[in-house]
Backbone as a printed PyTorch tensor [residue, N CA C, xyz], in Angstrom:
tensor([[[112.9130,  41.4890, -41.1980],
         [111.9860,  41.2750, -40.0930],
         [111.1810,  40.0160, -40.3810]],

        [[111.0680,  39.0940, -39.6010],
         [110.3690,  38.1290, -39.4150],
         [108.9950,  38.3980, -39.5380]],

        [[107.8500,  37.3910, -40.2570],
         [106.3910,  37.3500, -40.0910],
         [106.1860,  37.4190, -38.7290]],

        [[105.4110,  38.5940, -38.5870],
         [103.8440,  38.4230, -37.0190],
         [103.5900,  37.6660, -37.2090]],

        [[102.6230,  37.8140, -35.7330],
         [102.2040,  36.3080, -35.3530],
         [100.8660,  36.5350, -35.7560]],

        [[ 99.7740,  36.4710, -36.0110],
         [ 98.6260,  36.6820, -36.5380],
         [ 97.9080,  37.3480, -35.1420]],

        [[ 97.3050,  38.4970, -35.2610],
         [ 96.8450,  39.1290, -33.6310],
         [ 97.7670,  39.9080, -33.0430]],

        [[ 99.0420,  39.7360, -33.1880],
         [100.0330,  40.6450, -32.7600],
         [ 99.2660,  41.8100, -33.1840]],

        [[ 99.7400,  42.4250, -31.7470],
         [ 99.5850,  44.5760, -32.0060],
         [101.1410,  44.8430, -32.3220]],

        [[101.1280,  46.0680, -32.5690],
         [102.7950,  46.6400, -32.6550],
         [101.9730,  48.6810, -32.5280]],

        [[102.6630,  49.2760, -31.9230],
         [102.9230,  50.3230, -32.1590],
         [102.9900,  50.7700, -33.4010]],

        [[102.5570,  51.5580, -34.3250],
         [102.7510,  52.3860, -35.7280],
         [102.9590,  53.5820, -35.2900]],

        [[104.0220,  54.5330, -35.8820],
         [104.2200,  55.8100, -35.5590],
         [103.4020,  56.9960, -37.2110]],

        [[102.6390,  55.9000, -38.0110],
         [102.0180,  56.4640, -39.1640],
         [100.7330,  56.6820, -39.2160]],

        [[100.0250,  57.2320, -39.9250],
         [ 98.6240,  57.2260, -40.0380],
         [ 97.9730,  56.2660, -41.1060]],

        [[ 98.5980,  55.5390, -40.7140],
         [ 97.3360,  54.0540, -41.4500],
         [ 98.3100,  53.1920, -40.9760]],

        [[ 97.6360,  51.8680, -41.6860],
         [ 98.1400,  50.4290, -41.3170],
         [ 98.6250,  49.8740, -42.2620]],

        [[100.0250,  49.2270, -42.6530],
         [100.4310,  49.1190, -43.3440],
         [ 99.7520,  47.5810, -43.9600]],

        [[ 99.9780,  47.1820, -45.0500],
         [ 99.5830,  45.6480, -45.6140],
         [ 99.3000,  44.5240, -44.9940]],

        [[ 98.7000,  44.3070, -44.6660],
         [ 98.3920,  42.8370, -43.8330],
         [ 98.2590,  42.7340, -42.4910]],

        [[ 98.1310,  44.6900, -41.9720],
         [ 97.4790,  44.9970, -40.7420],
         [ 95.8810,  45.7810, -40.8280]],

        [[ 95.8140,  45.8890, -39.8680],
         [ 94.4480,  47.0900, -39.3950],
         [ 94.6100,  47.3130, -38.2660]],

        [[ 94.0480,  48.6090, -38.2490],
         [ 94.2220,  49.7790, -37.2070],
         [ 93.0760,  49.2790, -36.3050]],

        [[ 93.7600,  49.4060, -34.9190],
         [ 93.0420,  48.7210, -34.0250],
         [ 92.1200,  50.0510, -33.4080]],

        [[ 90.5600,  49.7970, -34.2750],
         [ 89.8710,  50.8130, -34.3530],
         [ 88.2880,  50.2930, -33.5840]],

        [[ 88.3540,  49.2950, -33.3590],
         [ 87.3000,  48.6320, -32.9430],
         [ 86.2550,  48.2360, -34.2610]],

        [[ 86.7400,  48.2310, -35.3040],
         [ 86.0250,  47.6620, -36.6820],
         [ 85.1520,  46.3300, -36.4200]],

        [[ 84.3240,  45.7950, -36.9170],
         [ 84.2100,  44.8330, -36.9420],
         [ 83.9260,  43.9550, -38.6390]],

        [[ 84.5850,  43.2180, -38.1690],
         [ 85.3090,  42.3210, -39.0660],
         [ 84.0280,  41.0120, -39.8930]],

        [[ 84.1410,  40.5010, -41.2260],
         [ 83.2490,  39.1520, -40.8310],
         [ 83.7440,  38.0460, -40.9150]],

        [[ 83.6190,  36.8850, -39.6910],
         [ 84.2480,  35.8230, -39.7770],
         [ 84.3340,  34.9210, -40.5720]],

        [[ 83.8330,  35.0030, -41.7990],
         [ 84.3820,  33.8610, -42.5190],
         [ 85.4130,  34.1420, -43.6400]],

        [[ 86.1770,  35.3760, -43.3700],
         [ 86.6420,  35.8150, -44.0690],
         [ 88.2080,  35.9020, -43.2940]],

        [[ 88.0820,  35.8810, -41.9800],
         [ 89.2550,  36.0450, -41.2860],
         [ 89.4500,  34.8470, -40.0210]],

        [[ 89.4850,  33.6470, -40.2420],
         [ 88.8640,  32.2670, -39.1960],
         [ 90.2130,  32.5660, -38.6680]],

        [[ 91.3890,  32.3520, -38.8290],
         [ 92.4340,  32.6640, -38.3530],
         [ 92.4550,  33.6100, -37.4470]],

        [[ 91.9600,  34.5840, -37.2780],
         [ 92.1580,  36.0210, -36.1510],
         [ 90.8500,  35.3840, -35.5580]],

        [[ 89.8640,  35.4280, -35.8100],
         [ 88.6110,  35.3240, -35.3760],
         [ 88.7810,  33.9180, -34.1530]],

        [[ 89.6660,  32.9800, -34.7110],
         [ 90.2300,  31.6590, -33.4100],
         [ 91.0370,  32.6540, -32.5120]],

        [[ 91.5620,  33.7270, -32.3860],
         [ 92.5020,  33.8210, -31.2080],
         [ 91.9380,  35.2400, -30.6800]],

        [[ 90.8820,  35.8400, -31.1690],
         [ 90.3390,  36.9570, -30.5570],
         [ 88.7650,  36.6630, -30.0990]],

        [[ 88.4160,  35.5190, -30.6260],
         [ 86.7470,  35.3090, -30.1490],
         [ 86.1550,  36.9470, -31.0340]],

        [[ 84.9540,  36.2920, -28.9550],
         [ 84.0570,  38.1350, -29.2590],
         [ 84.5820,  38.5540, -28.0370]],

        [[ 85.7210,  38.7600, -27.8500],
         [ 86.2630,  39.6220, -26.3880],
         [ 86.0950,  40.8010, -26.6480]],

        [[ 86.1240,  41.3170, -28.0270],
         [ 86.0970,  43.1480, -28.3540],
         [ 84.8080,  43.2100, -29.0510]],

        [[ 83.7690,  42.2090, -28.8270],
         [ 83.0010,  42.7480, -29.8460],
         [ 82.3410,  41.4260, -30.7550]],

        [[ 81.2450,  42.0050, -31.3430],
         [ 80.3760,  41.1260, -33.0020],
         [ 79.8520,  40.3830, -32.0520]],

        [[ 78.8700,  39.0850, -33.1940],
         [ 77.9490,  38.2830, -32.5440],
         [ 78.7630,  36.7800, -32.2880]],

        [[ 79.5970,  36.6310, -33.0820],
         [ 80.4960,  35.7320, -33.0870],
         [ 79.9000,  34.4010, -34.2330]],

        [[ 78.6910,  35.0550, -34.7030],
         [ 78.2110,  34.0720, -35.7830],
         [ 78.7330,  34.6730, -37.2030]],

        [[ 78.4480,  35.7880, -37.5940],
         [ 79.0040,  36.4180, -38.7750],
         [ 80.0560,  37.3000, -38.8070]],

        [[ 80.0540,  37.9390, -37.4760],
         [ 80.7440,  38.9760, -37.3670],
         [ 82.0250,  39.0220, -35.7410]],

        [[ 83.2670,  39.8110, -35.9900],
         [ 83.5750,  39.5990, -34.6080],
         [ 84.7020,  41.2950, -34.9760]],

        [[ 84.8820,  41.8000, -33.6330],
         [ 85.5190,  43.0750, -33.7790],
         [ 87.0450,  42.9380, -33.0280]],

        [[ 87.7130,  44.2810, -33.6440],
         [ 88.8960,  44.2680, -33.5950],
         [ 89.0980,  45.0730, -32.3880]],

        [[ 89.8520,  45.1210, -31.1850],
         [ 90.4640,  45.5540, -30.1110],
         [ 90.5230,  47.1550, -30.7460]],

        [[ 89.6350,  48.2340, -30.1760],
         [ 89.6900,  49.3100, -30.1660],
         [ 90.2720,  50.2780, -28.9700]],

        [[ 91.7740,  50.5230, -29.4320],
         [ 93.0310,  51.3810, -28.4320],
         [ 93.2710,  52.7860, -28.9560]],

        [[ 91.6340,  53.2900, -29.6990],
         [ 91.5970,  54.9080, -29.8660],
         [ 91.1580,  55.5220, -28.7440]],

        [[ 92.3280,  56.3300, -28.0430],
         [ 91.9160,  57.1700, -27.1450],
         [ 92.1860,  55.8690, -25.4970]],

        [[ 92.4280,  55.1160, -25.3610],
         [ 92.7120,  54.1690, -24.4700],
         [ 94.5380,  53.3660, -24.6360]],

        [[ 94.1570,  53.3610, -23.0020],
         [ 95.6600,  52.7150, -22.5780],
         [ 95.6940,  51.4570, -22.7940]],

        [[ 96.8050,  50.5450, -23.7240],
         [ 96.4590,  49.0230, -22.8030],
         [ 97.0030,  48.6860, -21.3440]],

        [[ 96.4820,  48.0880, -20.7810],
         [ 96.9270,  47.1570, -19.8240],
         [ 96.6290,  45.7590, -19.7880]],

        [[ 97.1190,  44.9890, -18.9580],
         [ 97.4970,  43.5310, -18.6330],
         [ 96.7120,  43.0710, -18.2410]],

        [[ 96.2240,  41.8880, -18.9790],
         [ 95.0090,  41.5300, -18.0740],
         [ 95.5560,  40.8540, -16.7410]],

        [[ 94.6240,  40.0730, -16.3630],
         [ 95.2710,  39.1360, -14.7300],
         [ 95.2040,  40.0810, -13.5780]],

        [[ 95.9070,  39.7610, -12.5240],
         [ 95.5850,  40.3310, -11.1620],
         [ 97.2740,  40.4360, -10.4820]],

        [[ 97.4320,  42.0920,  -9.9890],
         [ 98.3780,  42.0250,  -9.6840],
         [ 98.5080,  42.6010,  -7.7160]],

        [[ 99.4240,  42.9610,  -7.3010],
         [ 99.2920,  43.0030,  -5.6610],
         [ 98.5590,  44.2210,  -5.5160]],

        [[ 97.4640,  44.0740,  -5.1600],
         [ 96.9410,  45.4010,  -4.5050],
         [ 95.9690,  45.8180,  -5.2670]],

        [[ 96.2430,  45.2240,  -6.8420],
         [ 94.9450,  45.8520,  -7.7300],
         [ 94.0120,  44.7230,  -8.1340]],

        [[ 92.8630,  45.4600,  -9.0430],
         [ 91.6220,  44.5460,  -8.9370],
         [ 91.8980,  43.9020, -10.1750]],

        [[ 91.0810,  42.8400, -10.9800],
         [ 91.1110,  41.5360, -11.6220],
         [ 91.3350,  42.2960, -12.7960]],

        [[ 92.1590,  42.0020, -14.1930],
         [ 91.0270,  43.4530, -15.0230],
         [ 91.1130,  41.3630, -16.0240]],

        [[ 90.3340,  41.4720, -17.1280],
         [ 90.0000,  40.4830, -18.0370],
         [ 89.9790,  40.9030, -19.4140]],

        [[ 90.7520,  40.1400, -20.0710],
         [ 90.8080,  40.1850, -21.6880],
         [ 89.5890,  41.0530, -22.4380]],

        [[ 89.9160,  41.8260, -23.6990],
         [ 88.4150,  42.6770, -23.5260],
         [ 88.2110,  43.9490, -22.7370]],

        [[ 88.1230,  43.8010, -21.3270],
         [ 87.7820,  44.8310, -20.1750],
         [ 88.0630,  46.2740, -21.1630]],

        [[ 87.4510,  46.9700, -20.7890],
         [ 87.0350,  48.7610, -20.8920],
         [ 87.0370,  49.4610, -19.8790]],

        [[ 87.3010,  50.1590, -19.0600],
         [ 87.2390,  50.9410, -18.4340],
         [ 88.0980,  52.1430, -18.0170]],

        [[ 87.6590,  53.3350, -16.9930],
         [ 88.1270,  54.6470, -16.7720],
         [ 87.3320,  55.3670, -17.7050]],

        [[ 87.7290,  56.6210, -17.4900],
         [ 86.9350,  57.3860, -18.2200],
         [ 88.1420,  58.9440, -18.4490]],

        [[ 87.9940,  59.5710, -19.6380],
         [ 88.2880,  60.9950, -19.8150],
         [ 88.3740,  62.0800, -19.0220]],

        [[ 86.9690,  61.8530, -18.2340],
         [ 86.9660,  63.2420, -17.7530],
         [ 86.1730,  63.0990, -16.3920]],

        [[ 86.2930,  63.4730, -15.3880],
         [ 85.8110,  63.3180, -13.8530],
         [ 85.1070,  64.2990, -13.3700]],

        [[ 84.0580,  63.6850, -12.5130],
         [ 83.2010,  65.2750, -11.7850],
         [ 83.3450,  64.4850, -10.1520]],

        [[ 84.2470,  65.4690,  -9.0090],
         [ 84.4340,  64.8740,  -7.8630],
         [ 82.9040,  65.1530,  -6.9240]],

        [[ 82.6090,  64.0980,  -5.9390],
         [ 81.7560,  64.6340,  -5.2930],
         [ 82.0520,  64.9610,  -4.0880]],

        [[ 81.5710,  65.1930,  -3.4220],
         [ 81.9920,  65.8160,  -2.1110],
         [ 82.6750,  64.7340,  -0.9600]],

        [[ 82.2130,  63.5650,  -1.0850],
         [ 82.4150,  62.3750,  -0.6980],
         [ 83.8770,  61.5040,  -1.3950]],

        [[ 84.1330,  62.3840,  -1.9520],
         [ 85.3170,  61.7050,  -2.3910],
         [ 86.5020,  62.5220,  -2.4560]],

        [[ 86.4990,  63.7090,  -2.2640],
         [ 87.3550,  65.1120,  -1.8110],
         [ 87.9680,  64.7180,  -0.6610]],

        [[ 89.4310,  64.7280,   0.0280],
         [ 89.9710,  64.9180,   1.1710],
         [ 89.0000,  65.8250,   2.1760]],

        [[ 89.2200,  64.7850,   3.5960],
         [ 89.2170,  66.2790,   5.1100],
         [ 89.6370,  67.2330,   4.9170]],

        [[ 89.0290,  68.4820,   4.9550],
         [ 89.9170,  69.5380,   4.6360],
         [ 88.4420,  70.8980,   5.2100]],

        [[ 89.3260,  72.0980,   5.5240],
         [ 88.4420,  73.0270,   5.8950],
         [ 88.8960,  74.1820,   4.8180]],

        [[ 88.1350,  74.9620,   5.2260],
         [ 87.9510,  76.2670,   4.2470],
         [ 88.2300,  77.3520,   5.7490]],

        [[ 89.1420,  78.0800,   5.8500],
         [ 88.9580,  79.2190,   6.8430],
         [ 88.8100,  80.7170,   6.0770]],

        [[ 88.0670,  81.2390,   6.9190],
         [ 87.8090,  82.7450,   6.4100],
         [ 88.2570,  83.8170,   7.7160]],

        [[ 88.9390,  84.6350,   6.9990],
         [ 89.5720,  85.6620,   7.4980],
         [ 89.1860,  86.8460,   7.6310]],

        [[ 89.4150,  88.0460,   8.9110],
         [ 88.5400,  89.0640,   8.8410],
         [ 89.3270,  90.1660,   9.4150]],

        [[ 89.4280,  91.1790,   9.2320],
         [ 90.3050,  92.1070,   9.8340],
         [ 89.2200,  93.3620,   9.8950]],

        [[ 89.6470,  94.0460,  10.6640],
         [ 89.1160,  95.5740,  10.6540],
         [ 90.0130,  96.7090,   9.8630]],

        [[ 91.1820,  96.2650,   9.5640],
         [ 92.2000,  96.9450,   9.0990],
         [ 91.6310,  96.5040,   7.7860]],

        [[ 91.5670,  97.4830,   6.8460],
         [ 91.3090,  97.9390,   5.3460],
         [ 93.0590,  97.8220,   4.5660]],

        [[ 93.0860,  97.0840,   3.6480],
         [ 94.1870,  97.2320,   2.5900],
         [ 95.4090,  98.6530,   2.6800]],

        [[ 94.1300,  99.2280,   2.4430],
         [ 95.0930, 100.6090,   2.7700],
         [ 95.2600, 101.0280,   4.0660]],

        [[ 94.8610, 100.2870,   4.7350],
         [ 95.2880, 101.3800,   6.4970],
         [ 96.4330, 100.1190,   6.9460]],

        [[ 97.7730,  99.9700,   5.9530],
         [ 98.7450,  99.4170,   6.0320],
         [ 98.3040,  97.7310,   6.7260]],

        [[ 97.5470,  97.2280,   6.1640],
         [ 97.3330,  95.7120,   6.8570],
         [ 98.5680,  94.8210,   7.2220]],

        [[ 98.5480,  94.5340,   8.1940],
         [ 99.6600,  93.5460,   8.2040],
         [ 99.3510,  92.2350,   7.5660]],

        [[ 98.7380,  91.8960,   7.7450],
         [ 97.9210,  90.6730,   6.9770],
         [ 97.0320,  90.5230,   5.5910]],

        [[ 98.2200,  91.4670,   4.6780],
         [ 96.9590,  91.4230,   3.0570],
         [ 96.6570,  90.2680,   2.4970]],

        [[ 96.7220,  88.9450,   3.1920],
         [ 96.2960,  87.7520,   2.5770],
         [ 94.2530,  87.7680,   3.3930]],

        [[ 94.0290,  88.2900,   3.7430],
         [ 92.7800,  87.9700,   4.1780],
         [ 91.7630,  88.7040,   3.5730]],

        [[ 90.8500,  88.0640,   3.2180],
         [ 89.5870,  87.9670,   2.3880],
         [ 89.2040,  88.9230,   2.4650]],

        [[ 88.2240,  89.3090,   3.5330],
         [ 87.3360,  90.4460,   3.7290],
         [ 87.7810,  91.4110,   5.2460]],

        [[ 87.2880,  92.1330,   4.9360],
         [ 87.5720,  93.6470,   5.8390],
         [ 86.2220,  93.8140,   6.3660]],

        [[ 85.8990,  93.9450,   7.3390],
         [ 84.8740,  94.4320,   8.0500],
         [ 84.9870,  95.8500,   8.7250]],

        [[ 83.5550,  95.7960,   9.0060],
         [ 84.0150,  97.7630,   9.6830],
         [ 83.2870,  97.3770,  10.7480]],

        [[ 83.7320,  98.1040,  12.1870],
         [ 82.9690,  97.6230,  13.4650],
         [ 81.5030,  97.9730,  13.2950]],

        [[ 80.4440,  97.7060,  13.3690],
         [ 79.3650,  98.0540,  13.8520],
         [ 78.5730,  97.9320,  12.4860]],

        [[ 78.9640,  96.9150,  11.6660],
         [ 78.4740,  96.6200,  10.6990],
         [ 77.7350,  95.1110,  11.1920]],

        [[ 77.4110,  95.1390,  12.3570],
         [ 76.5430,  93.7200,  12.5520],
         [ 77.1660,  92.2910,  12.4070]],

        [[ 78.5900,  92.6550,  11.8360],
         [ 79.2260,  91.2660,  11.9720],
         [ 80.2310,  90.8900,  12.8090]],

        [[ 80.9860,  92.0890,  12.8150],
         [ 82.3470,  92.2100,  13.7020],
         [ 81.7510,  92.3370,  15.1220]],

        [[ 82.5440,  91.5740,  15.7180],
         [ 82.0890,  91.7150,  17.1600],
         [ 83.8800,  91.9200,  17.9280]],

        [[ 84.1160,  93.1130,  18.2510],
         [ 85.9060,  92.6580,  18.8090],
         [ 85.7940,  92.1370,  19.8960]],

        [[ 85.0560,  91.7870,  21.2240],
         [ 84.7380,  91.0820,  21.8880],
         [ 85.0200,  89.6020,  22.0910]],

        [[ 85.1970,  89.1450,  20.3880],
         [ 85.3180,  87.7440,  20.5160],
         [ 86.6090,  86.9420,  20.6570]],

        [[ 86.6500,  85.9680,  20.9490],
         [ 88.1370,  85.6620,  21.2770],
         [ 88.1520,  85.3090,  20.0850]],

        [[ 89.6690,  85.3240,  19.8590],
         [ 90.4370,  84.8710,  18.4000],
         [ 89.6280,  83.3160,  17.9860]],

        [[ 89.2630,  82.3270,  18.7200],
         [ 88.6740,  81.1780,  18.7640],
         [ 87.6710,  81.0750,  18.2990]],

        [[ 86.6650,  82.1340,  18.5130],
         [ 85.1060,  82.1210,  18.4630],
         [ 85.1530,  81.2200,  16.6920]],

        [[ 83.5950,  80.7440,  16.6630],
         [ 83.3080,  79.9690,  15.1770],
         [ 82.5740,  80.7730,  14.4720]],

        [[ 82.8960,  80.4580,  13.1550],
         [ 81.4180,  81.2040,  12.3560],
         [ 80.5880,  80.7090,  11.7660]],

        [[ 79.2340,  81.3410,  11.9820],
         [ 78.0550,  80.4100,  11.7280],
         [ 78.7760,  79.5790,  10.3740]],

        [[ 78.2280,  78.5070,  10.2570],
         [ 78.2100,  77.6780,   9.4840],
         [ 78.0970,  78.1600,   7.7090]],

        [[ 77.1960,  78.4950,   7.7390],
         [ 76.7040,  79.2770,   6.4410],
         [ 77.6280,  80.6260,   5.6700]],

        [[ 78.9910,  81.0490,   6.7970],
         [ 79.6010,  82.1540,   6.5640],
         [ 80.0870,  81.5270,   5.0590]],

        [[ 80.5220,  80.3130,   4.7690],
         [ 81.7280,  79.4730,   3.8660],
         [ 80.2070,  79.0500,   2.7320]],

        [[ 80.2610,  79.5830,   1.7170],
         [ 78.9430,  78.7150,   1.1780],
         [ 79.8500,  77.4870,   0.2730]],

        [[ 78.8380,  76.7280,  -0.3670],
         [ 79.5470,  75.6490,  -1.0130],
         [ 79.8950,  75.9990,  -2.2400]],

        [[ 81.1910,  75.6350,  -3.0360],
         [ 81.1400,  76.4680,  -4.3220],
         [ 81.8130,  75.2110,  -5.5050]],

        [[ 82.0930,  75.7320,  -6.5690],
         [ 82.5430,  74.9040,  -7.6690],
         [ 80.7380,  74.8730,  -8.5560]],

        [[ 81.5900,  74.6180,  -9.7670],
         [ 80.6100,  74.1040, -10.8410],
         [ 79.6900,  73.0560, -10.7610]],

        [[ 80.1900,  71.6780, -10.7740],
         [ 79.9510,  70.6940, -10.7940],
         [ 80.5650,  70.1340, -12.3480]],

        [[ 81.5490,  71.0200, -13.3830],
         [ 81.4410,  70.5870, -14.1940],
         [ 82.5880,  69.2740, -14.3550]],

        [[ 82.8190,  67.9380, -15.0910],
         [ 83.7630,  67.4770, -15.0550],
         [ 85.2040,  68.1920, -15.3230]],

        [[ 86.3410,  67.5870, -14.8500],
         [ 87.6890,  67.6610, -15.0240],
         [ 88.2700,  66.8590, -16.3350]],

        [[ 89.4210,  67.2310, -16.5880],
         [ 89.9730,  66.3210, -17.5290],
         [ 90.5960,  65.5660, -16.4810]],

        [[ 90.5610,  63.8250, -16.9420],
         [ 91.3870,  63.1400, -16.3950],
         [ 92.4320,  62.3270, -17.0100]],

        [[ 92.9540,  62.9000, -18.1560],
         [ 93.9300,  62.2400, -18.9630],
         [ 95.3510,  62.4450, -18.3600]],

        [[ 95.8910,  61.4980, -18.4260],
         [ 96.9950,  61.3650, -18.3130],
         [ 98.1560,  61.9480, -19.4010]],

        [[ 99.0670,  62.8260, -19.4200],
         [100.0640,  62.8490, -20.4130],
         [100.3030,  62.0420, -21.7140]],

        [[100.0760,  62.7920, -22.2930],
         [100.3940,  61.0680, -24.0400],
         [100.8100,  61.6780, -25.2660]],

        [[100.9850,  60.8680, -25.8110],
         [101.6700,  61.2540, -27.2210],
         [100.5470,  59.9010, -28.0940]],

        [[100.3740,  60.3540, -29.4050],
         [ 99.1960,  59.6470, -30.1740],
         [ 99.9790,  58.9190, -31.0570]],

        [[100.0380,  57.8320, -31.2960],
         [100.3940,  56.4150, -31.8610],
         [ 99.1330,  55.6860, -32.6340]],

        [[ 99.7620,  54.9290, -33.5070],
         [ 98.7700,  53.8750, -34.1130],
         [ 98.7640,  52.6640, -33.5000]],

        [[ 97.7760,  52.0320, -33.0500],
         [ 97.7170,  50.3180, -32.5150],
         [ 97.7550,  49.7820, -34.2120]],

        [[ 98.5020,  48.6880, -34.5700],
         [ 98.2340,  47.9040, -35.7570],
         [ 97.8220,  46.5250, -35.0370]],

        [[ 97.0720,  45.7100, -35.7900],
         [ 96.7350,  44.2540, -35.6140],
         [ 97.1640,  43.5980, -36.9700]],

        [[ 98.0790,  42.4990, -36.7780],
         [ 98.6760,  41.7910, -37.9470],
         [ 97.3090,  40.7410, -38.4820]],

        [[ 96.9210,  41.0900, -39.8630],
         [ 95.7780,  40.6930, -39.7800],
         [ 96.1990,  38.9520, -40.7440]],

        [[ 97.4490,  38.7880, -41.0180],
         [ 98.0740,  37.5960, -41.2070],
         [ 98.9990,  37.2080, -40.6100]],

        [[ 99.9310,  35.9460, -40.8500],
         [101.1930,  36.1080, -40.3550],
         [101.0780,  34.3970, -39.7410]],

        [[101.7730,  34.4920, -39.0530],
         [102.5020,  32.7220, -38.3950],
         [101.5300,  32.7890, -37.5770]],

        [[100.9820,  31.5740, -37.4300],
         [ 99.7080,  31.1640, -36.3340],
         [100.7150,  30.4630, -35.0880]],

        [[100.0640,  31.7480, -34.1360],
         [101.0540,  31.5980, -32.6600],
         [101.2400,  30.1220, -32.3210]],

        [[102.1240,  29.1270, -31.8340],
         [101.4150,  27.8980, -31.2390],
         [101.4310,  28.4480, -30.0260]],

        [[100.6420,  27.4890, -28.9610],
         [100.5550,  27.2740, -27.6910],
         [101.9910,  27.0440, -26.9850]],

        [[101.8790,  27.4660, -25.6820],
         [102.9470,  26.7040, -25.3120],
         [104.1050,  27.8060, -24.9650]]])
């Protein structure tokens, strides 16, 4: 195998970094010790860029590309974003209704319809048979429900090592 290029990532399927890499952990590094990486990574991940500068941290994160592609937004060298875990708000949920169902027929008095919620008994103040199949129900019949707690929003994955070649052939341009 040929020398990396200095900054190259590679996939590791091990738990550490082998010789003349580091685990792309978001470490930070000090520059006068590494001028070579420190010219082709800046402070895009990190440090002050006077003593110190950090390494591209891909624990628990996807990479993607920087630049701009059809339909999606800008992303830039560096960039962070998404998150783990989601809490939807109501405003961001599909149109959608909630219907509630009501029969006078009880489970056991052979329902034709055992998918429906609640059973009423006539003259219990709610049932009215009077009403056409159409009629609405107050508003308040449906209350609002859920936690509020977040979701997971991870995607499917399998856990890998990011390595950064922390020597190697200095990329040219071009």
């Amino acid at each position: 195998m040929t020398d990396p290029f200095v900054a190259e990532i590679r996939i590791f399927a091990g738990n550490f970094a082998p010789k003349g890499w580091a685990q792309c952990n978001g470490q930070l590094l000090p520059l006068s010790q590494n001028t070579a990486l420190f010219s082709l990574l800046g402070t895009f991940y990190g440090g002050d860029g006077k003593s110190t500068f950090a390494l591209p941290n891909l624990e628990g994160s996807v990479p993607i590309h920087q630049g701009i592609g059809p339909g999606l937004s800008e992303r830039f060298l560096g960039e962070a974003g998404g998150s783990e875990s989601v809490t939807l708000l109501t405003s961001e949920t599909p149109l959608h209704t909630h219907s509630l169902q009501v029969s006078t027929v009880g489970p056991d008095d052979n329902d034709p319809a055992p998918d429906r919620i609640l059973t009423l008994a006539q003259g219990a103040g709610v049932y009215n048979p009077t009403l056409t199949p159409t009629a609405q129900l107050n508003f308040q019949s449906v209350a609002i429900n859920g936690s509020s707690f977040p979701h997971n929003n991870l995607q499917p994955y399998l856990v890998l090592t990011f390595i950064i070649a922390m020597q190697g052939v200095f990329p040219p341009r071009g």
